[in-house]
PAGUTOR-823448 format. One record per residue: residue number from 1; x, y, z of N, C-alpha, C, CB in turn. Coordinates in nm, 3 decimals, always signed. Glycine has a CB too. Layout:
+-----+---------+---------+---------+---------+---------+---------+---------+---------+---------+---------+---------+---------+
:   k :     n.u :     n.v :     n.w :    ca.u :    ca.v :    ca.w :     c.u :     c.v :     c.w :    cb.u :    cb.v :    cb.w :
+-----+---------+---------+---------+---------+---------+---------+---------+---------+---------+---------+---------+---------+
: NUM :       X :       Y :       Z :       X :       Y :       Z :       X :       Y :       Z :       X :       Y :       Z :
...
+-----+---------+---------+---------+---------+---------+---------+---------+---------+---------+---------+---------+---------+
This chain:
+-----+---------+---------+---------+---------+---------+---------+---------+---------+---------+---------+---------+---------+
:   k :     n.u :     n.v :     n.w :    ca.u :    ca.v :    ca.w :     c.u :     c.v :     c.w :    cb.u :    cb.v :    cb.w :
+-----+---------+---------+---------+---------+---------+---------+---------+---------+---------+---------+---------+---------+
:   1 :  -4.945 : -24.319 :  -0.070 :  -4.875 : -24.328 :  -0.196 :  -4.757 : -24.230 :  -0.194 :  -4.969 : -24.298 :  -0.315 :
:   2 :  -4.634 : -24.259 :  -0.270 :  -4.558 : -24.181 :  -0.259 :  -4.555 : -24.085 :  -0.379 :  -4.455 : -24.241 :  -0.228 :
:   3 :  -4.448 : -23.960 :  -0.341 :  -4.494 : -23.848 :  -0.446 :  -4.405 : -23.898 :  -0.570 :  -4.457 : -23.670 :  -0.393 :
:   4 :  -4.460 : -23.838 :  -0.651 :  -4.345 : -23.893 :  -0.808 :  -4.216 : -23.856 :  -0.761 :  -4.369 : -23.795 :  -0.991 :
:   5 :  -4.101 : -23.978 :  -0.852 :  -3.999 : -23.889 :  -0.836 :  -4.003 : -23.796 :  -0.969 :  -3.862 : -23.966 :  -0.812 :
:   6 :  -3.876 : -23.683 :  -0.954 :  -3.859 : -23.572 :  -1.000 :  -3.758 : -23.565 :  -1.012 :  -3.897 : -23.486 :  -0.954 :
:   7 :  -3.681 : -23.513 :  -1.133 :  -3.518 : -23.497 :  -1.158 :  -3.520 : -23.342 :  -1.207 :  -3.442 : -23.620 :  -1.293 :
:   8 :  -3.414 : -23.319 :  -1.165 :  -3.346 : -23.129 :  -1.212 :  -3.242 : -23.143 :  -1.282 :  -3.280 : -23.013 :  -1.080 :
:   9 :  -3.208 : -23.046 :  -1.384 :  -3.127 : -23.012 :  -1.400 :  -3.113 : -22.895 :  -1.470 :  -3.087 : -23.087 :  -1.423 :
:  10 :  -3.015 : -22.826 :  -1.365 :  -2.965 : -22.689 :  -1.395 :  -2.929 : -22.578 :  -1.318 :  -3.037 : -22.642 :  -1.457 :
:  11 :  -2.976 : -22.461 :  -1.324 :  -2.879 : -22.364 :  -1.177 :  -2.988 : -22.364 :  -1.084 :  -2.816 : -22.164 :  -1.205 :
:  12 :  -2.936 : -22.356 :  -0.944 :  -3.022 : -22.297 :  -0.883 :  -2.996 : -22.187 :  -0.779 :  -3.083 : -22.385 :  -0.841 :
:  13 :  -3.105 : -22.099 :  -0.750 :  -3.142 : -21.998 :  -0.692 :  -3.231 : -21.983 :  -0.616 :  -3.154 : -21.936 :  -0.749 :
:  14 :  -3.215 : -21.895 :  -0.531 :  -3.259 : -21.905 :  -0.403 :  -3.436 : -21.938 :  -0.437 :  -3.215 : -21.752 :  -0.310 :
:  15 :  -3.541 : -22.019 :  -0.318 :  -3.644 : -22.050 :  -0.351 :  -3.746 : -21.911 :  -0.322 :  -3.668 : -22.180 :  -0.283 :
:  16 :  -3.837 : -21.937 :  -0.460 :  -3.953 : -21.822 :  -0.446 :  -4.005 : -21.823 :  -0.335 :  -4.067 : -21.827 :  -0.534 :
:  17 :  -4.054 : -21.712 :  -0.262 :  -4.140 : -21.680 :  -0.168 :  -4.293 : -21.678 :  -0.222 :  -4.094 : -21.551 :  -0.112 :
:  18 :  -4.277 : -21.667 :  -0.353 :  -4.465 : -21.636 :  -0.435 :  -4.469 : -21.780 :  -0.499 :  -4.490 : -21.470 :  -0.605 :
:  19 :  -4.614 : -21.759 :  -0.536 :  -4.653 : -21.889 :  -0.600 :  -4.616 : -21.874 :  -0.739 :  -4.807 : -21.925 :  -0.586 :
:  20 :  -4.551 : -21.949 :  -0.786 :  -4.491 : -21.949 :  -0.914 :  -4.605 : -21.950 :  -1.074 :  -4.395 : -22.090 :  -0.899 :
:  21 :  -4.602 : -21.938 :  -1.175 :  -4.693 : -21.928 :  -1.313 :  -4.674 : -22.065 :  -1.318 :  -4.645 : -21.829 :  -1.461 :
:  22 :  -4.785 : -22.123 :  -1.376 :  -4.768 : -22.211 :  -1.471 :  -4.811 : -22.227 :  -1.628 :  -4.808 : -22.292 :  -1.416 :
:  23 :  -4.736 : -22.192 :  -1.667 :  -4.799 : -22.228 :  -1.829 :  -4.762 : -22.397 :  -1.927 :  -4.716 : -22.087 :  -1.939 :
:  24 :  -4.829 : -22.345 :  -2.001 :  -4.846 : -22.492 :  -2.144 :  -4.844 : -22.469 :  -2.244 :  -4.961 : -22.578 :  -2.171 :
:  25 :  -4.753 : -22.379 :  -2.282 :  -4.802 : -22.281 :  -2.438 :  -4.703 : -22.163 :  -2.412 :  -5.006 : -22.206 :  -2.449 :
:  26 :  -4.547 : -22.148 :  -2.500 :  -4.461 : -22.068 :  -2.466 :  -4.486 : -21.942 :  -2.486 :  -4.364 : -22.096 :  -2.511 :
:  27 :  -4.620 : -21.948 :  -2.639 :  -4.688 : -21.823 :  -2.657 :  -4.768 : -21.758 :  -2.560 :  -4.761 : -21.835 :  -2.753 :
:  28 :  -4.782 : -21.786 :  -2.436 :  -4.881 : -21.741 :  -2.324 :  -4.787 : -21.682 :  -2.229 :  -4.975 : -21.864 :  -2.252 :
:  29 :  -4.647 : -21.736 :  -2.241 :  -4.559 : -21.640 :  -2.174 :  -4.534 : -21.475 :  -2.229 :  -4.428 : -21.713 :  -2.176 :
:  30 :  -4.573 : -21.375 :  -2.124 :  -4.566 : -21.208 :  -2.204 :  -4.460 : -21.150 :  -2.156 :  -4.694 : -21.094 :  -2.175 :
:  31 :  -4.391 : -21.187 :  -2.031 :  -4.249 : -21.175 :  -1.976 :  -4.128 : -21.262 :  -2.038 :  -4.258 : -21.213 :  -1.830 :
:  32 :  -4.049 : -21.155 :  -2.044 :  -3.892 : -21.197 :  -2.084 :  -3.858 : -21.312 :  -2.034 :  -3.783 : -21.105 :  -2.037 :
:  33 :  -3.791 : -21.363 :  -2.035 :  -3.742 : -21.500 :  -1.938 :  -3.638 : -21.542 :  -2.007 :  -3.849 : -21.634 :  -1.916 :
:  34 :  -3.579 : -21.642 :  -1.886 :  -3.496 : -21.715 :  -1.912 :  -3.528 : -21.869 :  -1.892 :  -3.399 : -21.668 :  -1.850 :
:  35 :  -3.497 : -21.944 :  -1.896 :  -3.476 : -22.091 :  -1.893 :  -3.343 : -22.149 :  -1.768 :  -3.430 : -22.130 :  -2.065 :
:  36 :  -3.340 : -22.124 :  -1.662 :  -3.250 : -22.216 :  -1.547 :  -3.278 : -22.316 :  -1.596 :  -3.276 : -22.222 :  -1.388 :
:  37 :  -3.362 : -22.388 :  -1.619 :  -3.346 : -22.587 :  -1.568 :  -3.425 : -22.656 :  -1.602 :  -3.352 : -22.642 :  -1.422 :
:  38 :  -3.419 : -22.781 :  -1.616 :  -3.500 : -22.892 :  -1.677 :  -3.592 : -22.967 :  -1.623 :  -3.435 : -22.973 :  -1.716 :
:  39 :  -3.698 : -22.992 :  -1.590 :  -3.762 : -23.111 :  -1.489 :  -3.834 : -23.187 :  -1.571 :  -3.861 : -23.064 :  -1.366 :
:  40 :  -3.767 : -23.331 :  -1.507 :  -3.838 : -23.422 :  -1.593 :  -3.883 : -23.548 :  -1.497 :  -3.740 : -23.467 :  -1.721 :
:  41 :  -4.003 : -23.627 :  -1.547 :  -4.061 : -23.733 :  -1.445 :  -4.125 : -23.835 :  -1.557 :  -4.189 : -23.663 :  -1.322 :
:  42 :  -4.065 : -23.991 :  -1.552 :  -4.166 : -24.101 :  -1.583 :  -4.188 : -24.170 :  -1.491 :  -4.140 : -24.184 :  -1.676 :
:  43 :  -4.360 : -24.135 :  -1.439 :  -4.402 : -24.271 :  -1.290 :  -4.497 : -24.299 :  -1.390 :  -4.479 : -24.227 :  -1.084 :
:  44 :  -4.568 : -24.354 :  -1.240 :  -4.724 : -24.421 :  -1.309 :  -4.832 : -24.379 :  -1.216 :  -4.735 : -24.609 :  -1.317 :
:  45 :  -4.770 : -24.236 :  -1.138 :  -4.844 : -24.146 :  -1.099 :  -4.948 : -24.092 :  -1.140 :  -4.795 : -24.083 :  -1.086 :
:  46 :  -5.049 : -24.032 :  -1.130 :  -5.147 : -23.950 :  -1.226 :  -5.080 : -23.825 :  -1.277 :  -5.285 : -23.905 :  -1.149 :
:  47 :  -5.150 : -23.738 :  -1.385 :  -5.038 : -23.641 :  -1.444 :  -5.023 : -23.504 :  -1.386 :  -5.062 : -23.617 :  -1.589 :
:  48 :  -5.139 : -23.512 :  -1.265 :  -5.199 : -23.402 :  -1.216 :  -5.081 : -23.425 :  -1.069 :  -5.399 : -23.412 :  -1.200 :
:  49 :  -5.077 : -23.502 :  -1.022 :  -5.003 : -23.565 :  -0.945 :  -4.854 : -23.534 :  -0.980 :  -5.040 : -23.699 :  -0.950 :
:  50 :  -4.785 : -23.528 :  -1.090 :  -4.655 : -23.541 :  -1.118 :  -4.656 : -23.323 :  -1.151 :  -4.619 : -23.691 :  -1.281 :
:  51 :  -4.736 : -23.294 :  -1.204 :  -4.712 : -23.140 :  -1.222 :  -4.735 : -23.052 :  -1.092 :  -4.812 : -23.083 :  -1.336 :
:  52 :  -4.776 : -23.122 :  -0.971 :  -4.782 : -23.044 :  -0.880 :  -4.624 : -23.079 :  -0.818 :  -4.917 : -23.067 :  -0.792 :
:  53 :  -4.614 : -23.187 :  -0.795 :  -4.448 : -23.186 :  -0.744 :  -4.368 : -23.177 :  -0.840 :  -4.395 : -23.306 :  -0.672 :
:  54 :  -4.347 : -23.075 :  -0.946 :  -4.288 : -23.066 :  -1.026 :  -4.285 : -22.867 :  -1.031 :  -4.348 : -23.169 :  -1.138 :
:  55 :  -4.418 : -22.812 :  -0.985 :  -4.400 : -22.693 :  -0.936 :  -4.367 : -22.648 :  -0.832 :  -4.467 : -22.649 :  -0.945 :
:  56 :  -4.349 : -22.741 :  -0.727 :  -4.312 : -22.727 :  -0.587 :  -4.151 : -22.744 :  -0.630 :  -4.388 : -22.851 :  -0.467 :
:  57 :  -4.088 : -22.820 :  -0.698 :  -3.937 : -22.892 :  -0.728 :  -3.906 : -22.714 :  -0.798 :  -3.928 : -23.087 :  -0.876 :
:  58 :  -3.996 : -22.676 :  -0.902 :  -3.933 : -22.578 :  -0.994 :  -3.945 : -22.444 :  -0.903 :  -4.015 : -22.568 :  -1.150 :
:  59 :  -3.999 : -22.421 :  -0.740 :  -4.006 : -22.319 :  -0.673 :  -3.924 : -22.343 :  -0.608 :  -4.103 : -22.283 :  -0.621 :
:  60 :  -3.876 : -22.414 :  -0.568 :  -3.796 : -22.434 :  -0.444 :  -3.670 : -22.452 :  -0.541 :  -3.845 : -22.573 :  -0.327 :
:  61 :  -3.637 : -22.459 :  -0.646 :  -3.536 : -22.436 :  -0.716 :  -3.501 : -22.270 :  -0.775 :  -3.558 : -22.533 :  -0.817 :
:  62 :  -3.560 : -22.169 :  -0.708 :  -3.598 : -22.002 :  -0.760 :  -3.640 : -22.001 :  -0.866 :  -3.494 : -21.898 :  -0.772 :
:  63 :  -3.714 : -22.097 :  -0.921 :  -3.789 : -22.095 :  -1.088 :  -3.915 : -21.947 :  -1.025 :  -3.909 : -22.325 :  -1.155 :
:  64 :  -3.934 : -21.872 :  -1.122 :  -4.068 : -21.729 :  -1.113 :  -4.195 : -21.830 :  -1.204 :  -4.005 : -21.515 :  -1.244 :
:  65 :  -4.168 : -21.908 :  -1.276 :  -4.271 : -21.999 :  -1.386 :  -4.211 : -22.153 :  -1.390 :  -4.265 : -21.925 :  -1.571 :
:  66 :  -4.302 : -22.200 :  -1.425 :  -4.295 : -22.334 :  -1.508 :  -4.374 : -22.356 :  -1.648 :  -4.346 : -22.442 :  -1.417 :
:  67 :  -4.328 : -22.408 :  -1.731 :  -4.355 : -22.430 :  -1.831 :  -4.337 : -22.597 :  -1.886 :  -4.290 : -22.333 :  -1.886 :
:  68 :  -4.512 : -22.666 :  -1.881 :  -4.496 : -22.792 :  -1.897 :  -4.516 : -22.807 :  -2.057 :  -4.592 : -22.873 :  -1.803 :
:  69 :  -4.382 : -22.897 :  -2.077 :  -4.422 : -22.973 :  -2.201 :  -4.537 : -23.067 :  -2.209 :  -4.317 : -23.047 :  -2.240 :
:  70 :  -4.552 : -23.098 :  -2.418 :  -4.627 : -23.198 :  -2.432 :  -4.588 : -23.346 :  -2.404 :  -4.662 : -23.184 :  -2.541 :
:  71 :  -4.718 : -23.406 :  -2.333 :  -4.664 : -23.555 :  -2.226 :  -4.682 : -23.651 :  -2.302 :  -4.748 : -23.601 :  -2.078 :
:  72 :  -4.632 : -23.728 :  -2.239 :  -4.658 : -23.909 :  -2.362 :  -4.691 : -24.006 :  -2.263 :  -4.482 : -23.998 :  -2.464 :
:  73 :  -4.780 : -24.076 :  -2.240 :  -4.797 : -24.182 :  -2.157 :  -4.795 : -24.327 :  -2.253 :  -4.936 : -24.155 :  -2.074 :
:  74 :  -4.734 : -24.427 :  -2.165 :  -4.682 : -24.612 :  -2.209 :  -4.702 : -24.693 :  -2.077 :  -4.479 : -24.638 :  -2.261 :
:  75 :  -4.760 : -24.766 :  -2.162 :  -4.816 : -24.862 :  -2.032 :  -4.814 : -24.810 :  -1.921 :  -4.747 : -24.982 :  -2.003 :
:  76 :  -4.918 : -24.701 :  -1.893 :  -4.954 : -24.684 :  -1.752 :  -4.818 : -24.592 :  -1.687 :  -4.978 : -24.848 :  -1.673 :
:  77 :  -4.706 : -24.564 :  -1.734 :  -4.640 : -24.462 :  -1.742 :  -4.630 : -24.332 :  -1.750 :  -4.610 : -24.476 :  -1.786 :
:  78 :  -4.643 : -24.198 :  -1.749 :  -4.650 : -24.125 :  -1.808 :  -4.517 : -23.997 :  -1.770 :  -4.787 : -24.109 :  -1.799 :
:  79 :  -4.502 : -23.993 :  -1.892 :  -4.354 : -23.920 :  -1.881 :  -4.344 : -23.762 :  -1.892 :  -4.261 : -23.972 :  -2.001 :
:  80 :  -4.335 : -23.649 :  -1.812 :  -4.368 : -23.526 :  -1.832 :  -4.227 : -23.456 :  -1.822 :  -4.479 : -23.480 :  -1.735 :
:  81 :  -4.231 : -23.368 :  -1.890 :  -4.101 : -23.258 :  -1.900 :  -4.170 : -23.111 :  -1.869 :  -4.019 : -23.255 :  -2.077 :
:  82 :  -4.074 : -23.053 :  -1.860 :  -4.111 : -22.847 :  -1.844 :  -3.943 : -22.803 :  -1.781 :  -4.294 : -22.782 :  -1.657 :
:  83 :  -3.990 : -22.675 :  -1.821 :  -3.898 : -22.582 :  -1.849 :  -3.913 : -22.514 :  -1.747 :  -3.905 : -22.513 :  -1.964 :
:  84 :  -3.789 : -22.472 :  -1.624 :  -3.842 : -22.400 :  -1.515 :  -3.777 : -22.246 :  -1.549 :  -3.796 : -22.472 :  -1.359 :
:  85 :  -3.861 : -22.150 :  -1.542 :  -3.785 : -22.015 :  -1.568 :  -3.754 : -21.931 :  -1.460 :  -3.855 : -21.932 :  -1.654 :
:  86 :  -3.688 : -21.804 :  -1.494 :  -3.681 : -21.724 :  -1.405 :  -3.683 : -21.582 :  -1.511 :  -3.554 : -21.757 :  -1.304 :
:  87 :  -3.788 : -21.486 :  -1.458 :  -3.795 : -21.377 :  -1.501 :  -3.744 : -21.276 :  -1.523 :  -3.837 : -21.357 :  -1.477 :
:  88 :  -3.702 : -21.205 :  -1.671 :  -3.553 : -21.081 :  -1.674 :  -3.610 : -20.969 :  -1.587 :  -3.502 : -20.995 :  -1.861 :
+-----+---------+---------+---------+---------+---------+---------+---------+---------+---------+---------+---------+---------+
């Protein structure tokens, strides 16, 4: 099977060497941050499936976190967003 696709948008910087945060809840972030870039995906991938190449996309873009939005799935679709950061 192939991996979801994945779209960016925004700056990028050099890719993390560490394994990046993931959060779901902006209140769970306790570090400053910023917001670089956008990632967004509608397949018909599983959702577990689309947030892992979506943290690999937001590391290799110098994101320090990701931050997934709330998802919506349609007919067997499911459409996910997040916020890739980088730490002040």
């Amino acid at each position: 099977m192939c991996s979801p696709q994945v779209y960016y948008l925004g700056q990028q910087h050099p890719s993390s060497e560490n394994e990046i945060d993931v959060y779901y809840d902006e209140l769970d972030i306790e570090r400053n941050f910023q917001v670089i870039g956008q990632l967004s995906s509608s397949d018909g991938s599983s959702p577990d499936s689309i947030a892992a190449s979506m943290t690999a996309e937001a590391k290799k873009r110098g994101g320090h976190a990701i931050w997934f939005l709330p998802f919506d799935t349609f007919d067997g679709v499911h459409s996910v967003k997040a916020n890739v950061l980088r730490y002040k």
